[in-house]
N, C-alpha and C positions, 0 to 999 in steps of 0.2 A: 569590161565585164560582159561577156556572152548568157544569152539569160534563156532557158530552153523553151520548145513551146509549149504554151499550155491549153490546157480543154478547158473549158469555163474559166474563161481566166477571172471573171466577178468572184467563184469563189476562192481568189486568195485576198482578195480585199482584207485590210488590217493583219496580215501576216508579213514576216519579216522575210528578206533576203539576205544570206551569209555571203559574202564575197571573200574567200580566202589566200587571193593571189593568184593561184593557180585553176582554180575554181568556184563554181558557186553553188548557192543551194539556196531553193525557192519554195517556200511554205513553211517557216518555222514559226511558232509563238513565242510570242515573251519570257517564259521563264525557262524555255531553251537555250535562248540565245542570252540572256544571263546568267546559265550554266555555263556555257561556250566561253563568255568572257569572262569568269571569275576563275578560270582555267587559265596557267602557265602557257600552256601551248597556243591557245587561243583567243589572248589577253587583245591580240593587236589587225583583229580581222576589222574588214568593214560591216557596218550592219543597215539595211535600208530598209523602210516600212513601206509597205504598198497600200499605197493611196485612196489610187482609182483605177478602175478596168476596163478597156474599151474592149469590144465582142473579139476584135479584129488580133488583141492580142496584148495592144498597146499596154503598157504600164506607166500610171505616175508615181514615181516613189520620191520618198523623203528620207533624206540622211540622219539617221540619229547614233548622236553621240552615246556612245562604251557608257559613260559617266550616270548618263539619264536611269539605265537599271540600274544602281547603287543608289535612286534619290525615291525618296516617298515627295507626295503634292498632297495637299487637303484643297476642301471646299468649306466656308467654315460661315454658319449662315447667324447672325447673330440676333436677339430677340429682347424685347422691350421688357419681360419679365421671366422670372421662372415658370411660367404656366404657358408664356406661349411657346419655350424653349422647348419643355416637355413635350406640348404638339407636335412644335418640329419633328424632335427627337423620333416621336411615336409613328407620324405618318413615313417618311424617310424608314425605318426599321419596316413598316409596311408597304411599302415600294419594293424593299427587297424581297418580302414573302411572295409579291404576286409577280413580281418580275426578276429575277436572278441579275443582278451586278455582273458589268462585264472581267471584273478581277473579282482576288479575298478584297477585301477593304474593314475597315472598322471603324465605327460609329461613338462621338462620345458626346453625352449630356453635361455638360461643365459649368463649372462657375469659377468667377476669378476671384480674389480676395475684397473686391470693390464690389461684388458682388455682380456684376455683368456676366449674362448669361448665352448661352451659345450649343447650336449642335456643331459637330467637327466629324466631316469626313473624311478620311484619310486612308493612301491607295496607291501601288506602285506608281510615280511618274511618268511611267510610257503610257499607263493609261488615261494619261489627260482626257484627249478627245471623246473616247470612249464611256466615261465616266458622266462629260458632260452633255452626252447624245443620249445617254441611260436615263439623266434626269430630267429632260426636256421630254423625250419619249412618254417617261413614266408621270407627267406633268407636276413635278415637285415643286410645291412653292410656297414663299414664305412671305410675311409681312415684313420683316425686318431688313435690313442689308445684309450685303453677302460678299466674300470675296476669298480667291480660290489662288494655289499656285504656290511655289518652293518656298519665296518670302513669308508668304501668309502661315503656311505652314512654324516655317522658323517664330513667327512672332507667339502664335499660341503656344509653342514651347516652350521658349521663355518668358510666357506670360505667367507661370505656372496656375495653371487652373486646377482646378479642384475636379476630379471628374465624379459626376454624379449618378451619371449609368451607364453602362455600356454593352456594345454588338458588334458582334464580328459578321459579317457579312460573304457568303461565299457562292463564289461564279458558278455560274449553271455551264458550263464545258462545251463547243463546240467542237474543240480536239482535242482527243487524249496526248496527253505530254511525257512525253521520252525523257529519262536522266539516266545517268549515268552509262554505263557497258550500251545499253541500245539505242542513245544519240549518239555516243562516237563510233560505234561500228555502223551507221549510215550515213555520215557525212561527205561519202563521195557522191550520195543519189543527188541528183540536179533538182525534180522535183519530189519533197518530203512528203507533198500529202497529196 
């Protein structure tokens, strides 16, 4: 894969690379290139995320599997009663007023049937990293345990909880995103943004 050159290459940090065989394309987002792959024609490209950027040009990317845009992940923080849950719930929904999520995500205040209480974040999967730079950034934090990731997610799902409030959450846009007719009539440009 031939990868063109770029002008500030720091700003494609966290943007994706489409390898399509024949060529590639450098500066896409997330929910492009889960456009891209929920496409017939373009079910079977390669997709790599960029990493890191050195001045000089260099790129670290990271190979991420087609698979990961079809998976949500939570962060799912849990709390010794219904009042500190609520806290939770409350400071978290205001993290997101003062600082915009780097995806949508959606927030839920729950309870299980034993009554065990919890907030639950939950967020496209490729945004792992991002979600958890959002929270340390935004210094979120709880009394309780916490624990994040595809499994954890699966567990609150069939733990069936009771959801007792809820918030969608939505990203503040660093680049506008392309679908349909005007991401496949660019996909020969080498670099997208």
């Amino acid at each position: 894969m031939e990868l063109p050159k770029l002008t500030k290459p720091d700003r494609y940090v966290g943007l994706y690379i489409v390898d399509f065989g024949d060529h590639c394309g450098v500066g896409f987002v997330a929910e492009e290139v889960a456009e891209l792959l929920d496409s017939e024609r373009y079910r079977h490209v390669k997709v790599y995320k960029i990493h890191r950027a050195a001045p000089d040009g260099t790129l670290e990317l990271v190979g991420v599997p087609a698979e990961r845009f079809q998976l949500e992940a939570g962060m799912f923080f849990y709390a010794a009663d219904s009042n500190q849950a609520a806290a939770d719930f409350k400071r978290l929904t205001a993290l997101a007023v003062r600082s915009a999520p780097p995806c949508r995500a959606k927030v839920h205040l729950a309870r299980r049937a034993d009554g065990r209480c919890l907030t639950a974040l939950i967020y496209p999967a490729e945004y792992d990293a991002e979600i958890s730079a959002w929270l340390l950034a935004g210094g979120y934090r709880t009394q309780g345990p916490a624990e994040g990731g595809l499994d954890a997610l699966r567990r609150y799902y069939d733990g069936r909880y009771g959801i007792l409030d809820r918030h969608q959450l939505f990203a503040q846009r660093d680049h506008e995103i392309r679908t349909g007719r005007e991401l496949l009539e660019n996909l020969s440009v080498a670099v997208q943004r």
